[in-house]
C-alpha positions as CSV (number, residue, x, y, z in Angstrom):
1,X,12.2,21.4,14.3
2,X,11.2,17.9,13.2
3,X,12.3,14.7,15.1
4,X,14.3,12.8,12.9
5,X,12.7,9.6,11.9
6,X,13.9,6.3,13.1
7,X,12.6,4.1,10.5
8,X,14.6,4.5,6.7
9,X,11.2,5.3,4.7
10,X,13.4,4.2,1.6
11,X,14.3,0.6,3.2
12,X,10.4,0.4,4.5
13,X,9.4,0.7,0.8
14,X,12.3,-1.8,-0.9
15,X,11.3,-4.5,2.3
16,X,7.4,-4.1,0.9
17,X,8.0,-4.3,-2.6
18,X,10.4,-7.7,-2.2
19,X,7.8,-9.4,0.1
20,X,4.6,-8.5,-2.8
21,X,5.4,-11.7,-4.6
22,X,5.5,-14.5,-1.9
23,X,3.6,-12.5,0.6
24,X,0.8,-15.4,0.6
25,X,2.9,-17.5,2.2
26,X,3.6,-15.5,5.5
27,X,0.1,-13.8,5.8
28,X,-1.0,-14.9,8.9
29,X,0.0,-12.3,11.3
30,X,-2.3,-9.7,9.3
31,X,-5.1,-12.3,8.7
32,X,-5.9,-12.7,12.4
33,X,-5.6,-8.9,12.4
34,X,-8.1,-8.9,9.5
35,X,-10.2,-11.0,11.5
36,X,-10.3,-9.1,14.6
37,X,-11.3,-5.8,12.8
38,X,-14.1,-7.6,11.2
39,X,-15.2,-8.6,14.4
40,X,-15.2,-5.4,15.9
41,X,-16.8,-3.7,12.9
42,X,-19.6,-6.1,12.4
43,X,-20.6,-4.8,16.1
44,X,-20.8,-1.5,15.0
45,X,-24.5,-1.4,13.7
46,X,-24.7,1.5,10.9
47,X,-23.5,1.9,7.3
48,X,-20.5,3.1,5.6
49,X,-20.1,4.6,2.2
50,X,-16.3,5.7,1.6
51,X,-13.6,3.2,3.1
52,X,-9.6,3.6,3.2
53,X,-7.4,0.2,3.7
54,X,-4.2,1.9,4.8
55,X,-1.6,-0.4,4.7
56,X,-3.1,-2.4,1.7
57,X,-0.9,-5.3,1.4
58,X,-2.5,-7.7,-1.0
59,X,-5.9,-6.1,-0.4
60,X,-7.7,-8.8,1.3
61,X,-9.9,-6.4,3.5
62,X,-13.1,-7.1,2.2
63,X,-14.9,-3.7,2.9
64,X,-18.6,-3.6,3.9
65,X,-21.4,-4.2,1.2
66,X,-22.0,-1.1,-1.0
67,X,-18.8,0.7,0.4
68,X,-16.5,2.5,-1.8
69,X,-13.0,1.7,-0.8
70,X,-9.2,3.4,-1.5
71,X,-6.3,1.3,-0.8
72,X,-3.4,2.6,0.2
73,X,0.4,1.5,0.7
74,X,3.7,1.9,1.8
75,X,4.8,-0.1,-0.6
76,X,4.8,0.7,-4.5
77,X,4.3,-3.1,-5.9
78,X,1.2,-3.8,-3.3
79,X,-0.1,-0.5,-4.2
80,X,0.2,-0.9,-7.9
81,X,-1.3,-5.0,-7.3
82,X,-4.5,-3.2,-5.0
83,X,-4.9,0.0,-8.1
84,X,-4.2,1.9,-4.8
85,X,-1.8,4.9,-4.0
86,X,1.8,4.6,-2.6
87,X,2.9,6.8,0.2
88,X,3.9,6.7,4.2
89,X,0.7,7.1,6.6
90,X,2.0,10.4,8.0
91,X,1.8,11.9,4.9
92,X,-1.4,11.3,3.7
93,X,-2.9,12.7,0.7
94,X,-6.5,12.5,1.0
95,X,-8.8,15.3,1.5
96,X,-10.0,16.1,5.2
97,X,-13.8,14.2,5.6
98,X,-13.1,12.0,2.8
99,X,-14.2,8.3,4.2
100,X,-16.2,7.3,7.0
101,X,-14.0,4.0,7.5
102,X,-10.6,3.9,7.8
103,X,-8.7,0.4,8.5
104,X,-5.2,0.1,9.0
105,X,-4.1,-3.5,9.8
106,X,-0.5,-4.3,9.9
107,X,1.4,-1.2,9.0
108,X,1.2,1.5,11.8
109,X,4.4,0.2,14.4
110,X,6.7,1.0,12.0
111,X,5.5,4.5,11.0
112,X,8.3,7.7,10.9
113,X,5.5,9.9,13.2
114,X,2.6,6.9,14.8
115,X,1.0,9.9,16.4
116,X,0.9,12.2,13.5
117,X,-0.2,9.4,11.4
118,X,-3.4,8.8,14.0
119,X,-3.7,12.4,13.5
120,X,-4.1,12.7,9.8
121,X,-6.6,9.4,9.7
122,X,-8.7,11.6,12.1
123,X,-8.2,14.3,9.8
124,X,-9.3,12.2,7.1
125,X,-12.8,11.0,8.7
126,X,-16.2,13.0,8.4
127,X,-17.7,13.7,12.1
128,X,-18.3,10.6,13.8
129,X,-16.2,8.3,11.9
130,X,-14.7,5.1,12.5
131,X,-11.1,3.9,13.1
132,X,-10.3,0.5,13.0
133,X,-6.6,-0.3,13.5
134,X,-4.2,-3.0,14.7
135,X,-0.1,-3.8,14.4
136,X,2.1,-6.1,16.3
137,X,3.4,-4.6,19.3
138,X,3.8,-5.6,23.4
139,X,6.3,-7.8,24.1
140,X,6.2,-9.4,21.0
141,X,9.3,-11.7,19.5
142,X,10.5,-11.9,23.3
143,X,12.3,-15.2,22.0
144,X,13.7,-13.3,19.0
145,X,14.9,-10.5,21.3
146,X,16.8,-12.5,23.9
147,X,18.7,-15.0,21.4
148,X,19.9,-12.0,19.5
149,X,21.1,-9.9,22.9
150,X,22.6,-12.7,24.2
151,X,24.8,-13.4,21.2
152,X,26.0,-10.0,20.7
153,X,27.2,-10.4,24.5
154,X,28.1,-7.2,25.9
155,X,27.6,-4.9,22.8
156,X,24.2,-5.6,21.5
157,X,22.8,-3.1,19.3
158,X,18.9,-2.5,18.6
159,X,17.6,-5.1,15.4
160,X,14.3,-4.8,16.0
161,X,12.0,-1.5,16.3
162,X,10.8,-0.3,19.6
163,X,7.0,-1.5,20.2
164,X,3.9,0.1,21.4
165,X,2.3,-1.1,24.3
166,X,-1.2,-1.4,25.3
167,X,-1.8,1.5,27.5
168,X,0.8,3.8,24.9
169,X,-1.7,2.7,22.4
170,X,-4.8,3.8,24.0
171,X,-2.7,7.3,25.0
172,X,-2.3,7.8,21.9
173,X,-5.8,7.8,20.0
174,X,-6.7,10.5,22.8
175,X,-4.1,12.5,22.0
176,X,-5.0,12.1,18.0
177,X,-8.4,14.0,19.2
178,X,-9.8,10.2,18.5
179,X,-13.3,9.9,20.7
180,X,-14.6,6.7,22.6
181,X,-11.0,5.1,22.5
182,X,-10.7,1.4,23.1
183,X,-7.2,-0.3,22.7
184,X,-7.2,-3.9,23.8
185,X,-4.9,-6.9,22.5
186,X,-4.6,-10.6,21.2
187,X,-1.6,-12.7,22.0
188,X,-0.6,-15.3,19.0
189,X,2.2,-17.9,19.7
190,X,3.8,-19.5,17.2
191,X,5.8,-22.2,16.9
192,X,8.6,-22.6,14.5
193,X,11.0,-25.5,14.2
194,X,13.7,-23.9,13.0
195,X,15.4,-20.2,13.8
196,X,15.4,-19.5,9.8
197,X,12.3,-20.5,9.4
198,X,11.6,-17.5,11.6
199,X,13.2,-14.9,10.2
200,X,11.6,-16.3,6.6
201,X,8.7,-14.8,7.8
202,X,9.9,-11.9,8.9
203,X,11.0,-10.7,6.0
204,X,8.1,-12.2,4.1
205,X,5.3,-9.9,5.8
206,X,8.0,-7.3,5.2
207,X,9.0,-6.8,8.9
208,X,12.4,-7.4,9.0
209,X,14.6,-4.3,10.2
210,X,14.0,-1.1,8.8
211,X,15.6,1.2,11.4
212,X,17.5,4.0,10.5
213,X,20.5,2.7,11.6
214,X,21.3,-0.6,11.0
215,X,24.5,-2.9,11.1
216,X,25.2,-6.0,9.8
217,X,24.3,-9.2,11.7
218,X,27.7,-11.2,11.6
219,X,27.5,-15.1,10.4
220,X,28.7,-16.0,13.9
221,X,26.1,-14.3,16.0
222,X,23.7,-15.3,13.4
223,X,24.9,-18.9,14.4
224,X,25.0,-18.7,18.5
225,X,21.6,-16.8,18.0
226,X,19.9,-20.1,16.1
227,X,21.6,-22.5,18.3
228,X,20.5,-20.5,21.8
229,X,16.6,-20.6,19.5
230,X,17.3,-24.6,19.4
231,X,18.1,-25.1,22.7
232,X,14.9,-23.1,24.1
233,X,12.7,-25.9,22.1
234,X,9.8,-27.9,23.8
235,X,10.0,-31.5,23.9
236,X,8.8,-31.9,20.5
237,X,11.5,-29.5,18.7
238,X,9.7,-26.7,18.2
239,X,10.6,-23.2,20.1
240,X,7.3,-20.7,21.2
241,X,7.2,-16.8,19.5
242,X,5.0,-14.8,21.0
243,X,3.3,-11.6,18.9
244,X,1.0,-9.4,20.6
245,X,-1.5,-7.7,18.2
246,X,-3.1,-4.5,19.7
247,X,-6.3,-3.5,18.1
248,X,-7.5,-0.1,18.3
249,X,-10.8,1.7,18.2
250,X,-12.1,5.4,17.8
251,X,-14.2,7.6,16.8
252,X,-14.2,11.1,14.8
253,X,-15.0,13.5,17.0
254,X,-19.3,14.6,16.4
255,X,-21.7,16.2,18.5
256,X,-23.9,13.6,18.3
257,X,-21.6,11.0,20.7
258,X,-22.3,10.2,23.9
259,X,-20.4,12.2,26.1
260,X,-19.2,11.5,29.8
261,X,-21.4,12.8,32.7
262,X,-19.9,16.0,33.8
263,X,-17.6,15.5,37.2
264,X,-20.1,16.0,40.3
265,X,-23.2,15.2,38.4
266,X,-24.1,12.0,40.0
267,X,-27.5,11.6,42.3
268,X,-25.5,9.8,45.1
269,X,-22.6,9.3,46.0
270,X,-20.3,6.1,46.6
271,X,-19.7,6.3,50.2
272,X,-23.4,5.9,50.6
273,X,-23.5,3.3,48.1
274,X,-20.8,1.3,50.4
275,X,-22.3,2.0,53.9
276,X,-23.2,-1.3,55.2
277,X,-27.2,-0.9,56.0
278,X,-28.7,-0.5,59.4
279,X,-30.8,-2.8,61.6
């Protein structure tokens, strides 16, 4: 029997398709993710010929020279804006083998099934393949997170989605049947001089609550939560979020990769690598 989900797929599409048109101005989170991938691809010294962008948003993934690319998205207006195809990432449509690239900056924390999702974009790359993937998680919006609980008082209630953290993340492109994992992170802190002008980005990059169950946030916690964000400021008015981006790496599994050397195989052993040496 299937988990239920605890994102509302319907809200996660209506949250997309109201940020499309101002999304421009609250890109920043997914442009440092953008360039972090490109970092880690342009180490990767080999050619690609059929790319997915999962996650599309306004398509500014520039894929490699001579690449084919697909965008996909969550959302129907950035998907219709990119010439790409709408749908959730755990319910991909492609064809098994069908790219040799797949990116996926921005989208994956708040996906029904993250591990079926990693799954199916294994599923979806030929033998050694590359996956190139990052999304806000850690302790990100700490700030955010304490200003709300403490203005609920004794009955808060969850506003924002549970997050991956590093070593979960890494955990989790092994258990995908990902090869050669790597999951390491970024921290970005921003500074906002205003609690609104926080949550204006939020929903902007479409990440304002989507959970299954969500209740209103009442004008009167809304207000002890932006004056407790004002009263954390630095000297100069501003107050510190913090977002953690994890990046993630793997491989399609091919018989080709290097593989690990099999447990007992080594020529000496450690103790006799520590021994102090004799007179």
């Amino acid at each position: 029997m299937a988990s239920p989900d605890i994102f509302d797929r319907a809200a996660r599409r209506a949250r997309r398709d109201r940020a499309a048109g101002g999304y421009a101005g609250h890109d920043f989170l997914r442009a440092a993710m953008i360039e972090g991938i490109v970092d880690r691809l342009g180490a990767v010294k080999r050619d690609f010929t059929d790319v997915l962008d999962l996650g599309c948003f306004d398509a500014s993934f520039v894929p490699p020279v001579g690449a084919r690319v697909a965008r996909f998205d969550p959302g129907f207006a950035f998907a219709r804006a990119a010439g790409g195809v709408q749908g959730d990432e755990d319910r991909l449509p492609f064809a098994d083998g069908a790219f040799d690239l797949v990116v996926a900056a921005g989208t994956l924390d708040s996906v029904g099934d993250l591990p079926g999702a990693l799954t199916l974009i294994r599923r979806t790359l030929r033998p050694d393949g590359l996956f190139l993937g990052a999304f806000v998680g850690g302790s990100s919006l700490s700030t955010l997170r304490a200003v709300l609980r403490d203005a609920e008082g004794e009955r808060p209630v969850a506003r924002l989605h549970p997050q991956v953290d590093l070593r979960s993340a890494g955990d989790l492109l092994v258990r995908a049947g990902l090869t050669l994992p790597v999951a390491d992170s970024e921290t970005l802190t921003v500074r906002y001089g205003a609690f609104g002008r926080l949550l204006d980005d939020l929903r902007g990059m479409a990440a304002s609550n989507t959970l299954a169950t969500r209740h209103p946030l009442r004008r009167d916690v809304l207000a002890c939560a932006a004056a407790d964000f004002a009263a954390r400021a630095a000297p100069d008015g501003r107050t510190a979020e913090r977002f953690d981006l994890i990046f993630l790496t793997g491989w399609s599994p091919s018989p080709d990769q290097p593989k690990p050397a099999r447990r007992g195989s080594a020529g000496a052993s450690l103790a006799a690598a520590l021994r102090p040496p004799t007179a």
